[in-house]
C-alpha positions as CSV (number, residue, x, y, z in Angstrom):
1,X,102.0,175.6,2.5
2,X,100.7,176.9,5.7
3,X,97.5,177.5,7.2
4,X,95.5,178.7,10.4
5,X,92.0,178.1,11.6
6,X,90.9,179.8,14.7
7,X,87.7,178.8,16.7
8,X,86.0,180.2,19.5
9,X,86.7,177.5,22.2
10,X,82.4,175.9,22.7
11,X,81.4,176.4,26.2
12,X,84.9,178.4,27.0
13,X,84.4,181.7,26.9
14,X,87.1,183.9,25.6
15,X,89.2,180.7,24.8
16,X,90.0,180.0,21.1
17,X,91.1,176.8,19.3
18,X,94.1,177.2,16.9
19,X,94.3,174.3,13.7
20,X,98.0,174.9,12.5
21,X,98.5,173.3,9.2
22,X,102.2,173.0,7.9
23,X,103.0,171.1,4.8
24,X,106.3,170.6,2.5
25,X,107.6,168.1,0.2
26,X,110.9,167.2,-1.4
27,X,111.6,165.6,-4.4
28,X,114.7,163.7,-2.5
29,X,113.9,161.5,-0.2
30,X,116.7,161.8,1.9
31,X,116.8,165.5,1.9
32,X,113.3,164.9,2.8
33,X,113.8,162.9,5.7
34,X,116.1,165.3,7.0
35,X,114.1,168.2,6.7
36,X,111.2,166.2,8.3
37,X,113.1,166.3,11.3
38,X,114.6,169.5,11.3
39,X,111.2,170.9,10.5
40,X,109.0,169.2,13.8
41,X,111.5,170.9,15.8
42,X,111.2,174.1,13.9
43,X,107.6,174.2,14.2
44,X,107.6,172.9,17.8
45,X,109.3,176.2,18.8
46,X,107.2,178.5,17.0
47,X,103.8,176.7,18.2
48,X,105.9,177.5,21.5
49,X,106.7,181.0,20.9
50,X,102.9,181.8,19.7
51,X,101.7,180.4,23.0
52,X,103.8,182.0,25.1
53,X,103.3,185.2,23.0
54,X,99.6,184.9,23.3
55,X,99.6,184.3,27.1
56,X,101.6,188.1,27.3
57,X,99.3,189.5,25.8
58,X,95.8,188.2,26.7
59,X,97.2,186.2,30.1
């Protein structure tokens, strides 16, 4: 599950606040704890890749 909450930025005009909610479980726990890892890294990059998206378009 995924989800993503955008919010005008109080007092920032033309700035907006992005809530990026990413959730998964596994029934293994050590498939789990690998995936955990794998995952933060994953998500890292595409928090990264949305930023740097949104900068070339809006500066």
């Amino acid at each position: 599950n995924n989800h993503w909450i955008f919010r005008a930025v109080p007092d920032a005009p033309g700035q907006t606040e992005l809530d990026f909610y990413v959730d998964f479980e596994f029934h293994n726990r050590m498939l789990q704890k690998i995936i955990e890892t794998l995952f933060n890294e994953a998500v890292k990059r595409m928090v990264s890749a949305f930023e740097a998206r949104a900068r070339a378009l809006y500066g």
